[in-house]
N, C-alpha and C positions, 0 to 999 in steps of 0.2 A: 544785507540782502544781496546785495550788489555782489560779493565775494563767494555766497553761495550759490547765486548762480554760473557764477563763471568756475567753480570748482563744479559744478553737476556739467559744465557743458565738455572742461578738459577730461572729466572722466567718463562720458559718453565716449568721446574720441580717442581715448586710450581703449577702452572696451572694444569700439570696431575697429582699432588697427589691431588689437588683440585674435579680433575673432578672423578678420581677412588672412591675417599671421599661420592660424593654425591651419586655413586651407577650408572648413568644409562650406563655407559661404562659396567659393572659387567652386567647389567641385561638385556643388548642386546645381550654381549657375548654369555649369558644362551637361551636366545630367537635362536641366530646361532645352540648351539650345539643339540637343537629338529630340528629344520631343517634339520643337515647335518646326522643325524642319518637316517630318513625317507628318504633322498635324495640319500646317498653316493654309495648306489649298484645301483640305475637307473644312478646318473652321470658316474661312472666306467662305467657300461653298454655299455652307450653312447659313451664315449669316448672309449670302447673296442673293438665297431664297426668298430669304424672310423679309428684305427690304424691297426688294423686286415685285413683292404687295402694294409695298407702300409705295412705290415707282422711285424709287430714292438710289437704283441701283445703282446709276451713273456715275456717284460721288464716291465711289469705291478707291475707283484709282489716281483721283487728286489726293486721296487719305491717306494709299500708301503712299503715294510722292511725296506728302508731305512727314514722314514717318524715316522715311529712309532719304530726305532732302540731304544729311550730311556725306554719303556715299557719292551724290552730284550728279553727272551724267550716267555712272555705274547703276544708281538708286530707280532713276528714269527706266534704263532697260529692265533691272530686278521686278520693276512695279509691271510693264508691258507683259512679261512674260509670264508672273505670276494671275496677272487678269486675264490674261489668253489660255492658263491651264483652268480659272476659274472657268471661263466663257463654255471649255469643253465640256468639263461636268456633268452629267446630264441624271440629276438627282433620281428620275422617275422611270430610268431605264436601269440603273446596277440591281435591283433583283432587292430579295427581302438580306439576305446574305452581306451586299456590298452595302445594303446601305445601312446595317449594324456596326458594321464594320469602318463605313466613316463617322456615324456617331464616336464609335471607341475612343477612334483616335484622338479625336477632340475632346472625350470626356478624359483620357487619358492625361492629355494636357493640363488640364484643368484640375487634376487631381494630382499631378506635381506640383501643381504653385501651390495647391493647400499643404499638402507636404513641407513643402520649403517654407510656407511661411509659419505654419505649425514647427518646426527647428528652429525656429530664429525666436519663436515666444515660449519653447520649450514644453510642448503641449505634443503629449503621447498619445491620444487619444486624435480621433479622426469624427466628421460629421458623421451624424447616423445617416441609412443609405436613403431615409425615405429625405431627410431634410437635406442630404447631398443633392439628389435628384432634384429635389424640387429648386437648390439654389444653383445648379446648373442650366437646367433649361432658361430661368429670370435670366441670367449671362447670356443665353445663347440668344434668347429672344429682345428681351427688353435692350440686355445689352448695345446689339448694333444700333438698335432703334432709336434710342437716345444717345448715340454718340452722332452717326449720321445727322439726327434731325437738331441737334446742339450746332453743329459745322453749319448746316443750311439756316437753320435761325443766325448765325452768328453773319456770315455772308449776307444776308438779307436787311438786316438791322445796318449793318455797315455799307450798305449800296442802297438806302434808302432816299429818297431826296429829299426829305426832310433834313437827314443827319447830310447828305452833301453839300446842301446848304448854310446847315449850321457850322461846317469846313469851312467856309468861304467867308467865315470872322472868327477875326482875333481877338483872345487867344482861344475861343473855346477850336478853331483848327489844331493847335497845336496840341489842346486835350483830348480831340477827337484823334490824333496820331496815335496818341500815345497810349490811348484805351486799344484801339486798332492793335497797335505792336504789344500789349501785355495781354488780352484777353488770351488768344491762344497759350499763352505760358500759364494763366491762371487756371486753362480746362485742364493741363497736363497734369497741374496741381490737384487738383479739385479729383483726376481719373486714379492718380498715386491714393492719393486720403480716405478714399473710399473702398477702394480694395484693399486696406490698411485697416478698416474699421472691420468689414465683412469678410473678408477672406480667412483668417486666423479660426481655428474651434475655442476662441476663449472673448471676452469681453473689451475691446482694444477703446478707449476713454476717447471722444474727439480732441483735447489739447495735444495728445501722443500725435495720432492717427494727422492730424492739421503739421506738427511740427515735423516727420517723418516724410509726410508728401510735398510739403516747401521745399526740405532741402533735398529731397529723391528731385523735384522740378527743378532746381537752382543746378543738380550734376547735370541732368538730359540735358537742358539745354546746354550748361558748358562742353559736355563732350560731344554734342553734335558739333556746336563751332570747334572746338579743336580737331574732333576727325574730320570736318568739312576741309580745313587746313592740311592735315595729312592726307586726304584723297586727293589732293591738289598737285601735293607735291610727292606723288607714289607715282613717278612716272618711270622711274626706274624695275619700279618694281613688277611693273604691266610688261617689261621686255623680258624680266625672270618667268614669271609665273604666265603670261602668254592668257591666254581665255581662264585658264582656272583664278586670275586676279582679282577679277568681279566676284564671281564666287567667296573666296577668303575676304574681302572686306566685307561682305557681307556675314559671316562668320563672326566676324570682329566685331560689328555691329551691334550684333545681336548678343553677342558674350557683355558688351560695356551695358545694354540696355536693363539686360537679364539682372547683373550685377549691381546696379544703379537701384533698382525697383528691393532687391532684399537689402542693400546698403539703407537706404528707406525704411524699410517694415522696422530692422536693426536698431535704428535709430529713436522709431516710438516705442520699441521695448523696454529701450534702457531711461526714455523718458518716462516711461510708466514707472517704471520699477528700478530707478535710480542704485538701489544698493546691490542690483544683478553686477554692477557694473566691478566690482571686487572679486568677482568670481569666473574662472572659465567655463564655458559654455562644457566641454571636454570633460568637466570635472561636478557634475550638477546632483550625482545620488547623496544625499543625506542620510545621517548613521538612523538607528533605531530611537535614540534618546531625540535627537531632534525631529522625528515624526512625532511621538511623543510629548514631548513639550508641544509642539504646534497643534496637537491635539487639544491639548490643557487649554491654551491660548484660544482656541476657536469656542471651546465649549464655554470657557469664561465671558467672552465676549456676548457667546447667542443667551445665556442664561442671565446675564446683566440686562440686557433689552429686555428679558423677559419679564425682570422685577420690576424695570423703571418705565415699562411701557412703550417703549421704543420702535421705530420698524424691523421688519424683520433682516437680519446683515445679505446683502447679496457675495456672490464669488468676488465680484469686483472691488469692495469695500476690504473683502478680509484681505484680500491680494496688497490694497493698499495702505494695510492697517499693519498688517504683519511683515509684509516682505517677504513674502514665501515665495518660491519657487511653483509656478500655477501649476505644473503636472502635478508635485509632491503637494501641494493642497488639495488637487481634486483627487488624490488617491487617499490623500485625508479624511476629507468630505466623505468620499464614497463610502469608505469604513464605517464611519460613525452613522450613518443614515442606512447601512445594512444592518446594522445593531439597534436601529431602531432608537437611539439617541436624538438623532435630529430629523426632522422631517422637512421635506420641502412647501413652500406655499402656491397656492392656485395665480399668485400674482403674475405677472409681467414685469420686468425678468423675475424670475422664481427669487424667492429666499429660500432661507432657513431659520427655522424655529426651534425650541425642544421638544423632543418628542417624546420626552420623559418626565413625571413628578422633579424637578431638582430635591425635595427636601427627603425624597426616599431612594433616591438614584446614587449608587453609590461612584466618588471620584474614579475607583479603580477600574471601573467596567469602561472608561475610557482608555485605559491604558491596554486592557485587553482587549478594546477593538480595534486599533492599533496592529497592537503585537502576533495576534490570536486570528485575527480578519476575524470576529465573530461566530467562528466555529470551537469548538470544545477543546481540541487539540491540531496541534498543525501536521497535515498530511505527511510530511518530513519526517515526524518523530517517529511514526509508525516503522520505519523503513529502517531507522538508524541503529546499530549493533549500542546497547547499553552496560555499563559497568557499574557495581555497586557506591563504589566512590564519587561518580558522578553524579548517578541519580539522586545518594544522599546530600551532595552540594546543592544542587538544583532545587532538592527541596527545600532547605535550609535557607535558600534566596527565596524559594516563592512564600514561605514562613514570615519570612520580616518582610515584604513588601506588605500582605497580609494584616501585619501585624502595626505598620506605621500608616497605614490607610483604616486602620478600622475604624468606620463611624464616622468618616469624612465623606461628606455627600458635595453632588454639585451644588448645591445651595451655602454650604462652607466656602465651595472657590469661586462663587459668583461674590461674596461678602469680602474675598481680600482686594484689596485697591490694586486695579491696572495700570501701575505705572513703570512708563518705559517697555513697553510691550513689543515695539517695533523694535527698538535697541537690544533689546533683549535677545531676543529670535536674532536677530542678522549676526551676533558675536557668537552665538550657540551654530549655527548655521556656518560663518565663517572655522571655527574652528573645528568642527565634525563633519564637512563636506569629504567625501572621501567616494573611490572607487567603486566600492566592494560593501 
C-alpha cells in the first residue's frame, strides 16, 4: 500500500512538472493576472457595497494587508491606494451603462477562473448561463460576506477573555498560540478546497478537492515567506525600477498566487484521476475505436445495475471506474442519451439509467451513436466527392460489422463479466491518444 502511494504521489509530480513544462498552466496564469488588474477595484467595489450593509466595511483593508503582507511596506501602500480608488467609487452615480460595465468586468473574471480551472480538468463544456449567473452572484454576494464575517468571528473568539485567560495557563497558552498561528493558514485551506470543489463544470470528489487545497495552502504560504524575504532584500532593485518597483512586485505577486491556486486545482485532478497522469494534457483526443469501447463500457456498466438492481451510475462513479478522460465521457454520455439509450434520473446528482428494453436493444446502435451522433448519416458524407471502389469497400466494412453483431443485444453485453474495466480502457486510451 505504502509503495502505491508513494508511486501515485511521484506521478502526480511528474504530471505537473510536465504540464508547468509545456507552458499553458504559466500562460493562463498571465491571461488571470490582465484580468484581475482591470477587474480588482470594480470586484472590491462590489463586494464594498455589499458588506457596507452589513457595516463590515472597515475590515477591507487589514484583508488586503493581510493578502499582500509578503510585498511588506510596498503591500501597505498597494492596500492604501487600492482602498482610496475603492473609497471614490460611487456605485449610484455611473449611470445604467457604467454600472454594466463594472459588473462585466468582474463577471469577466470570474469566468476566466472557470476557464482555467475547466483546462486543468479537461472539461469543454462551460456552466450553463442561467447556473453561471446564478453561481456568480452566491461569489459576489455571499462570497465577501462569509470571508469577512470568518476574519471578524476569528478575531473575536481569539480576543475573547474567556480564551485570554485560558492563555494565561500552561500548556493550554501554548495551544492557544498555536490554534492562533494555524487557524488563518487553515481558512486559506479551507478558501483553495472549496473553489476546487465548485469552480470546475464537472464533479471534483472532496479527498481530491481537500488534498489539492493543503498543498495550494502549504505553497501560499511558503511563497509569501520567500518573496517576503526577496522584497527585503530588492533594494537594489527599487534604484533600477524607481516607482514602477512596487508596481512589478506586485505583478509578481500576483502571477506566484494565480499559479499557486491552478498548481492546486492540478493537483486534485490527478488525484482524482491518477491514470491522467501518463498522458499530456496537449495530447488528450481519443481515436474513434476508444470513444467506442468507452461506450460499450458505459452501457455495460448502466445495464448491469439495471439487472442487479443497483443505483443508478452517476458521471463521477463512471469517471472513476473507467478513467476516461471527463470531456471525452460527457461527449459520450451526451451521445447515447441523444439516441435515447440512456436517460437521466430526477435524482440529485442525476444518474443514468437505460433508456431502452436491453433484451431488444441492439449492441450496435451503440456504436452508431457514437460514430453516427444519432443521425442517419453524417453531415460530411454528403459533401464528400465518392468513388466506386470506395463506396464498395465501405460497404463491405458496414456488411460484416452487420454481420458479427447480428442478434447481439445489450442484454448479451451486460451477461459478459466486467473484468479489468479500468485497465482495460487506460491501455486502449494510452495507446490510441492521438492528435487528429
Amino acid at each position: 500500500m505504502k509503495a502505491v502511494c508513494r508511486r501515485a504521489r511521484l506521478g502526480a509530480a511528474y504530471a505537473l512538472i510536465r504540464d508547468l513544462r509545456e507552458g499553458q498552466l504559466t500562460l493562463r496564469t498571465m491571461s488571470l493576472i490582465y484580468t484581475t488588474i482591470l477587474s480588482l477595484v470594480p470586484l472590491l467595489a462590489i463586494g464594498f457595497s455589499i458588506l457596507k450593509g452589513f457595516g463590515v466595511h472597515h475590515q477591507v483593508e487589514p484583508v488586503l494587508l493581510n493578502l499582500l503582507a509578503p510585498l511588506g511596506d510596498k503591500g501597505m501602500e498597494i492596500s492604501e491606494r487600492i482602498v482610496g480608488f475603492v473609497d471614490n467609487v460611487k456605485v449610484g452615480v455611473l449611470g445604467s451603462l457604467g454600472f454594466v460595465l463594472l459588473f462585466y468586468t468582474v463577471v469577466s473574471l470570474m469566468q476566466k477562473i472557470e476557464r482555467a480551472f475547466n483546462y486543468v480538468w479537461q472539461i469543454k463544456t462551460e456552466h450553463s448561463i442561467g447556473k453561471r449567473f446564478g453561481d456568480y452572484i452566491s461569489v459576489l454576494v455571499v462570497g465577501p460576506t462569509l470571508v469577512f464575517a470568518s476574519v471578524g468571528i476569528t478575531a473575536s473568539v481569539m480576543s475573547a477573555s474567556a480564551v485570554e485567560a485560558l492563555a494565561a495557563i500552561e500548556p493550554f497558552g501554548t495551544l492557544v498560540e498555536m490554534v492562533g498561528r494555524t487557524l488563518p493558514y487553515l481558512m486559506i485551506m479551507m478558501a483553495f478546497t472549496f473553489m476546487y470543489m465548485f469552480i470546475p463544470n464537472t464533479k471534483v470528489l472532496l479527498r481530491p478537492a481537500l488534498i489539492g487545497g493543503f498543498v495550494a495552502g502549504l505553497l501560499w504560504n511558503s511563497a509569501g515567506w520567500a518573496f517576503a524575504s526577496f522584497v527585503v532584500g530588492s533594494a537594489k532593485y527599487t534604484a533600477i525600477y524607481s516607482t514602477f518597483a512596487t508596481l512589478i512586485s506586485f505583478l509578481i505577486w500576483l502571477y506566484l498566487g494565480w499559479l499557486i491556486l491552478l498548481t492546486g486545482t492540478s493537483i486534485a485532478y490527478y488525484v482524482q484521476y491518477p491514470a491522467r497522469t501518463l498522458s499530456s494534457r496537449e495530447n488528450t483526443t481519443v481515436s474513434i475505436g476508444s470513444r467506442e469501447r468507452l461506450a460499450l463500457l458505459v452501457m455495460q456498466l448502466i445495464v448491469q445495475h439495471f439487472y442487479s438492481g443497483k443505483p443508478a451510475w452517476h458521471s463521477a462513479e463512471l469517471n472513476a471506474r473507467l478513467a476516461a478522460p471527463p470531456d471525452v465521457l460527457k461527449e459520450v454520455l451526451t451521445a447515447l442519451e441523444r439516441t435515447k439509450l440512456i436517460v437521466k434520473t430526477a435524482t440529485e446528482p442525476e444518474g443514468f439509467i437505460s433508456g431502452k428494453p436491453p433484451e431488444t436493444t441492439a449492441t450496435k446502435s451503440v456504436l452508431d451513436a457514437v460514430r453516427w451522433d444519432g443521425t442517419e448519416e453524417p453531415i460530411q458524407e454528403s459533401i464528400l466527392k465518392k468513388t466506386p471502389a470506395v463506396e464498395e469497400l465501405m460497404s463491405t466494412y458496414a456488411s460484416a460489422v452487420d454481420t458479427a453483431l447480428s442478434g447481439h443485444t445489450l442484454k448479451d453485453l451486460a451477461d459478459t463479466p466486467g473484468i479489468g474495466l479500468r485497465e482495460n480502457f487506460d491501455a486502449e486510451t494510452a495507446s490510441t491518444t492521438s492528435t487528429g
